[in-house]
C-alpha angles and dihedrals in degrees: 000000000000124000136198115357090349108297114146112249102231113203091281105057134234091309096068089045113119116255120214137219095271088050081062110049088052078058087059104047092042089057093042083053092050095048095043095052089046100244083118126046118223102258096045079046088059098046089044086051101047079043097053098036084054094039117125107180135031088253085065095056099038080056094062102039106024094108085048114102119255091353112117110143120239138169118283103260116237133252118250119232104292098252122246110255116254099223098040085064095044091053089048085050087051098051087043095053090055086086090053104035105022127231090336088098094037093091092038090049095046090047097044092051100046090049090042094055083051095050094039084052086049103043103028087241118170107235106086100123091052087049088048097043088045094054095042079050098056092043093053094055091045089057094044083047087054104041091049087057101053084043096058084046101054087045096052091046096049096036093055109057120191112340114265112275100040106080129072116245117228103228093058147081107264079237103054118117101025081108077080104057125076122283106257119195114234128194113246117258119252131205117220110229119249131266130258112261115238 
């Protein structure tokens, strides 16, 4: 049988239970509240307090606050499982999507994950190593997207050689072909005249 936020119930009963250190120092404060707001003397404050900081069971604090008001001591309740972060999934979903839609996920991935590392540093969230994996993710596909562009590049640049046109074919006169291009008016050549002997 379990009792309050989940603690066993021994033989004894809650009141044997150990208290911890946590239980203790509730006993405290509920005693400082209770002296500074006069319902203790001094003297009756210090015995309380000696009693609660040496107090081993339930049973021992109960002992010290239960005719204060509202101060019945219970187990610290425990905390529940730290939440993922929302935003650290969605970037993994995002880097993992790349394989199925292309680079459409890659920006979503590399901006969820940088604002989910900030919000999991601030809150104490789970979900660092999917915020991690969706942004390495996102900048991998960035570099492969890179480096196949610069491939195709250099491809394109080194299979075509010189443009058409511009080359001389083999099989024919240096001069054919000029027919085609538009009739350009030359100067005549003239020949210079010859110089006087000596």
């Amino acid at each position: 049988m379990a009792v309050g936020h989940g603690y066993p119930v021994p033989g004894g009963g809650r009141g044997q239970m150990r208290a911890a250190d946590a239980d203790r120092d509730r006993a405290v404060s509920y005693l400082t509240t209770a002296y500074t707001e006069g319902r203790l003397a001094k003297d009756e404050y210090d015995a309380r307090l000696e009693t609660a900081l040496s107090a081993r069971t339930y049973a021992d604090l109960d002992q010290v606050v239960t005719d204060l008001p509202g101060a019945r001591i219970g187990p610290v309740p425990r905390r529940g499982p730290t939440p993922t972060n929302g935003l650290a999934i969605a970037s993994l979903a995002c880097g993992v999507a790349q394989f199925a839609f292309g680079p459409l996920p890659t920006i979503p991935a590399i901006v969820l994950g940088h604002m989910a590392r900030h919000q999991i540093k601030r809150t104490g969230e789970q979900g660092a190593g999917m915020a991690l994996a969706g942004l390495l993710l996102g900048w991998a596909a960035v570099a492969i997207g890179v480096l196949a562009i610069l491939a195709l590049t250099l491809f394109v640049v080194t299979s075509t050689g010189p443009p058409a046109g511009l080359g001389v074919h083999p099989h024919l006169p240096p001069n054919a072909g000029l027919h085609l291009l538009p009739h350009v008016h030359t100067l005549p050549k003239i020949n210079p005249p010859p110089l006087p002997a000596p």
